[in-house]
C-alpha positions as a Markdown table, in Angstrom:
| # | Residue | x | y | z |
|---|---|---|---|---|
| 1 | Unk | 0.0 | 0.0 | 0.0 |
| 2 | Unk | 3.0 | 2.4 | 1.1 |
| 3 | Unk | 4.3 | 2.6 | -3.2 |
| 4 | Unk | 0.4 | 2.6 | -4.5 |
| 5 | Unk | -0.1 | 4.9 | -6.8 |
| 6 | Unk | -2.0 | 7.8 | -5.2 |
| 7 | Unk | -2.7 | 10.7 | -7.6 |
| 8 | Unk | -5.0 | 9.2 | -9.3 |
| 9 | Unk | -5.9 | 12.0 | -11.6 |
| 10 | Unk | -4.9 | 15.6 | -12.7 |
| 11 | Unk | -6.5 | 18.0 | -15.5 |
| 12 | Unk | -3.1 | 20.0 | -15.6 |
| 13 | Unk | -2.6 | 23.8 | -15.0 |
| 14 | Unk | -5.7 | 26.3 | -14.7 |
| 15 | Unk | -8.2 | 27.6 | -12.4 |
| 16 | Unk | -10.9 | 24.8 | -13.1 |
| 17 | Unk | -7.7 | 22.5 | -12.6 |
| 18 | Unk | -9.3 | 19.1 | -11.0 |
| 19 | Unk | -7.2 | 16.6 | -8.4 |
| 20 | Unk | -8.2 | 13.2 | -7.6 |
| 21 | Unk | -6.2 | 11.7 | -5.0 |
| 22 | Unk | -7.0 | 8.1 | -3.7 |
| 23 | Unk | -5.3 | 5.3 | -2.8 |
| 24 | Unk | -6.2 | 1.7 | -5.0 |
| 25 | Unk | -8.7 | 0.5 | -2.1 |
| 26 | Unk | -10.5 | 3.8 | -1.7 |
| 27 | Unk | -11.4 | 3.7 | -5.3 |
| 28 | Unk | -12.8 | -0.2 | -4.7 |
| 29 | Unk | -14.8 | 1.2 | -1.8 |
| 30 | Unk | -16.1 | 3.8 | -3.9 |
| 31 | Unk | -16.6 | 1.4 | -6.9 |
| 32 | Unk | -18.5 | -1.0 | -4.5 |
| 33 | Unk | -20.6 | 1.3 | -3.4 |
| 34 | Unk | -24.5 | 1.5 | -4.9 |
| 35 | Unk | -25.2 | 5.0 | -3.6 |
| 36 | Unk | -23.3 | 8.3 | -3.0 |
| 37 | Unk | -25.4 | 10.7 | -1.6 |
| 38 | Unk | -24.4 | 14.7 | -2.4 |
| 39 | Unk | -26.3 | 17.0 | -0.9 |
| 40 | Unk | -25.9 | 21.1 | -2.3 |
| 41 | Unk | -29.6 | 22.1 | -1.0 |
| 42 | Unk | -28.1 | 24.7 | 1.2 |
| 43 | Unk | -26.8 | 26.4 | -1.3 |
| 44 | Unk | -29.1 | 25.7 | -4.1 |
| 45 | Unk | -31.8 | 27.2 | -1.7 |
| 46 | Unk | -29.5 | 30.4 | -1.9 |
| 47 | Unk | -28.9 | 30.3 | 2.2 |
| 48 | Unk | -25.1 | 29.4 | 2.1 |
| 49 | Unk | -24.2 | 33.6 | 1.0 |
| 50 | Unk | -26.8 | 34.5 | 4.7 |
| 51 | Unk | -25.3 | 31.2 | 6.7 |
| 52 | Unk | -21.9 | 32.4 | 6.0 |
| 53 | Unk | -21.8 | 36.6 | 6.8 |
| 54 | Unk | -24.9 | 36.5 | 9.5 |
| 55 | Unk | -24.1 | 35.0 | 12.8 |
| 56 | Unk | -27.3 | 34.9 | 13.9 |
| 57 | Unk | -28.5 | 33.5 | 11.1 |
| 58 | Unk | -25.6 | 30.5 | 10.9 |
| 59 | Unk | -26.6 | 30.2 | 15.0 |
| 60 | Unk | -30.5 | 29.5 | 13.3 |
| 61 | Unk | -28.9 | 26.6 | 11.2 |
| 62 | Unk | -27.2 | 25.1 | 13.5 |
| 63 | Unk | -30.7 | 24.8 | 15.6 |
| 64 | Unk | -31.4 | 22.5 | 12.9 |
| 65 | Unk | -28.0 | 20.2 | 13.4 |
| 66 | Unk | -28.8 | 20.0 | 16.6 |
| 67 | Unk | -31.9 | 18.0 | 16.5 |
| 68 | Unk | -29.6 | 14.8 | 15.9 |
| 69 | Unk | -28.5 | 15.2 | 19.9 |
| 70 | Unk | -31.8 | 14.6 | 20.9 |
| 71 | Unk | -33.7 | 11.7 | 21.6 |
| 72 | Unk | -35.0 | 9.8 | 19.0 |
| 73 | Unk | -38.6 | 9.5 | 20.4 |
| 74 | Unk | -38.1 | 13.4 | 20.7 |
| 75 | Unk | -36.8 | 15.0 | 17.5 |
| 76 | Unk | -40.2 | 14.8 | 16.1 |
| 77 | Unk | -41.4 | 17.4 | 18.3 |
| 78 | Unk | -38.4 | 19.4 | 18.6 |
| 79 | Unk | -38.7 | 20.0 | 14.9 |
| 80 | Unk | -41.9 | 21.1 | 15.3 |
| 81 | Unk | -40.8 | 23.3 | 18.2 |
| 82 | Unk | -37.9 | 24.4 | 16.3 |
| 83 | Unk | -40.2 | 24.8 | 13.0 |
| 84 | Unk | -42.4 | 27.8 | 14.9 |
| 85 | Unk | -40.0 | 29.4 | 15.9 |
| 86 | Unk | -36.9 | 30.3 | 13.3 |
| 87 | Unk | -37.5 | 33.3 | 10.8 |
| 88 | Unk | -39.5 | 32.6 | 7.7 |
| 89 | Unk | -36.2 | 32.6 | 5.3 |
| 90 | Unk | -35.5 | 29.0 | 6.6 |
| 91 | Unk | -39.0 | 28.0 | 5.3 |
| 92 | Unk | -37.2 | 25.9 | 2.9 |
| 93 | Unk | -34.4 | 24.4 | 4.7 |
| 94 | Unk | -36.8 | 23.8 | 7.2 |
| 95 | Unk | -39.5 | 21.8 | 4.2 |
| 96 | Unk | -36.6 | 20.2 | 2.7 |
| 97 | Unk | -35.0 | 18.6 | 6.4 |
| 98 | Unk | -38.8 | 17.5 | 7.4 |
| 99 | Unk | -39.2 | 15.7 | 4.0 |
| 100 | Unk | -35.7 | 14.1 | 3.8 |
| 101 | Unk | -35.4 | 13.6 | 8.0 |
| 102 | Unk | -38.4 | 13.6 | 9.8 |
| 103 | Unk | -41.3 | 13.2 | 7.9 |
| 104 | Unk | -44.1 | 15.2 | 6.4 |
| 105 | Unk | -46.7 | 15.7 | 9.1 |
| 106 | Unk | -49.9 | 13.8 | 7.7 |
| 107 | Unk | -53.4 | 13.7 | 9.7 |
| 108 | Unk | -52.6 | 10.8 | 10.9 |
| 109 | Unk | -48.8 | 11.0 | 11.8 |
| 110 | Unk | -45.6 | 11.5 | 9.7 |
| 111 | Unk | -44.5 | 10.3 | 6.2 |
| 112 | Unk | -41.9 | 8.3 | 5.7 |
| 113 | Unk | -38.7 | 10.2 | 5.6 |
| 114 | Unk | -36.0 | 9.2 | 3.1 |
| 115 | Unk | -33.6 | 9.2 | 5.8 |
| 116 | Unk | -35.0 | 7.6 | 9.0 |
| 117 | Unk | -34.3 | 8.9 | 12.3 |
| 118 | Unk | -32.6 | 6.1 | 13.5 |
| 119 | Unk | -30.0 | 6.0 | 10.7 |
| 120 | Unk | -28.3 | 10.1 | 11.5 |
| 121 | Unk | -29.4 | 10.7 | 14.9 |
| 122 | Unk | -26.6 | 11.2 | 17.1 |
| 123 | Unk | -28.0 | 10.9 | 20.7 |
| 124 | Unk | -27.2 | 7.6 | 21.7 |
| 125 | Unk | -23.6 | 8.0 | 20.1 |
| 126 | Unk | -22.8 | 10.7 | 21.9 |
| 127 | Unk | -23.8 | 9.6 | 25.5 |
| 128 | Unk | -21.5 | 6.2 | 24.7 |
| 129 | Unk | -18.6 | 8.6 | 23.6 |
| 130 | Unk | -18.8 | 6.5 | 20.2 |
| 131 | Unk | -17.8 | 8.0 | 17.0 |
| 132 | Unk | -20.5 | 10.8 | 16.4 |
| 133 | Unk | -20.6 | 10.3 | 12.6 |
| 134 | Unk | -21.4 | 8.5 | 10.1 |
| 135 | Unk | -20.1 | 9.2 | 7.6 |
| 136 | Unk | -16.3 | 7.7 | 7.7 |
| 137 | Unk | -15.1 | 10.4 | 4.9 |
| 138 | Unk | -15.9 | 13.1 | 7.1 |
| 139 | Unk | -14.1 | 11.8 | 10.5 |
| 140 | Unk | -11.5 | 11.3 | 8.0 |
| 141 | Unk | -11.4 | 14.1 | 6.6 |
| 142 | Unk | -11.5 | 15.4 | 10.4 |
| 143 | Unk | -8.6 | 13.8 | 11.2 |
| 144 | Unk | -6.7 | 14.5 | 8.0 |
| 145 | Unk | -7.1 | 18.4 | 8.9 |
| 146 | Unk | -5.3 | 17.8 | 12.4 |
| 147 | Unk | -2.9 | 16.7 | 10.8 |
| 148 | Unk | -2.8 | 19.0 | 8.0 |
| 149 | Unk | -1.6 | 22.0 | 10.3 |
| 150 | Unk | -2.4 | 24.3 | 7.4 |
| 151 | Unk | -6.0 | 26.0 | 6.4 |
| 152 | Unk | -4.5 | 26.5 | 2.5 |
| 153 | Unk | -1.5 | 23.9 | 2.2 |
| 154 | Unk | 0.5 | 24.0 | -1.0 |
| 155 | Unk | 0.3 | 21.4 | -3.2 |
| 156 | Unk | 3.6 | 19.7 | -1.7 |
| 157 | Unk | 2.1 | 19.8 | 2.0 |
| 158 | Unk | -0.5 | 18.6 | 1.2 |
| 159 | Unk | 0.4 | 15.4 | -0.6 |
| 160 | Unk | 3.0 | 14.8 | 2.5 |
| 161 | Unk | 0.3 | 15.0 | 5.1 |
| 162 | Unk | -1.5 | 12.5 | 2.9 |
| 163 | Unk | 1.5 | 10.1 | 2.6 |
| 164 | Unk | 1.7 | 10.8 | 6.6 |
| 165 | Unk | -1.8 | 9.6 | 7.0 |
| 166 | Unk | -1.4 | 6.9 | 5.1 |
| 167 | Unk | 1.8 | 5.4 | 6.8 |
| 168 | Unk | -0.5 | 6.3 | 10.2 |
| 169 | Unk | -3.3 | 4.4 | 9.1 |
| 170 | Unk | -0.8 | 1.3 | 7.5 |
| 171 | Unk | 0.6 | 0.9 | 11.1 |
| 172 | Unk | -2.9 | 1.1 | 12.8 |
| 173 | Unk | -3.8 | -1.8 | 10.6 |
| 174 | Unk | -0.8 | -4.1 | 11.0 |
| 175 | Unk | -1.5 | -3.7 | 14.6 |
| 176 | Unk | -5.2 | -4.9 | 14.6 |
């Protein structure tokens, strides 16, 4: 694994220049894997440009993130709480996170969501001290940034920290 090839792809010099790094097993993960969910709604709803220059706003959001610390039997009606009581602008948001995580309120209950509560809710997680995601990119790409150092790393650091990571992880594994 240490001499795999790891730039996988580069579209040469230019502002729309494109990187691909990966090493041979993330790109069988990837290839194995039936579904890759991307999700731009935030800014598609045009909330990121608000989110990102208005605190109060971005502290509104984050009301949102933090319905996957409550109880499961709960979030239910702490979205509806929550629903009431944020400023119309995050209507949409709001719409879109009931449809895809809570349900549609119906007269006799909630839809199905596309995204159970069970499957992102972070509650039980948290009170074992467990991993409190999900999604294995992001803790990795967590951790990568610890190691990274650097908020814009050239090129050069970059691919180091990488090769770093990579040697960490290698080492983690012969251990197991």
């Amino acid at each position: 694994m240490r001499h795999d090839k790891f730039l996988q792809f580069g579209s040469g010099p230019g502002g729309n220049r494109l990187i691909i790094f990966s090493s041979t097993d993330q790109l069988k993960i990837l290839e194995d894997t039936e579904e890759v969910f991307i999700d731009e709604t935030f800014k598609e709803l045009g909330l990121k440009n608000a989110y990102e220059n208005d605190s109060n706003f971005a502290y509104d959001v984050n009301k949102i993130a933090a319905l996957a610390f409550l109880q499961p039997s709960e979030v239910s009606q702490g979205f509806d709480e929550l629903y009431l009581s944020l400023p119309p602008i995050l209507q949409p948001l709001m719409d879109y996170f009931e449809d895809t995580y809570i349900g549609r309120r119906r007269p006799n209950g909630r839809g199905t969501p596309r995204f159970p509560i069970e499957l992102w809710n972070m509650h039980q997680r948290t009170i074992n001290h467990s991993m409190r995601t999900n999604n294995f990119a992001e803790a990795w790409h967590r951790r990568l940034n610890s190691v990274i150092l650097y908020q814009h790393p050239s090129l050069w650091i970059f691919i180091e920290s990488i090769q770093k990571e990579q040697n960490l992880c290698s080492l983690s594994d012969s251990e197991d």
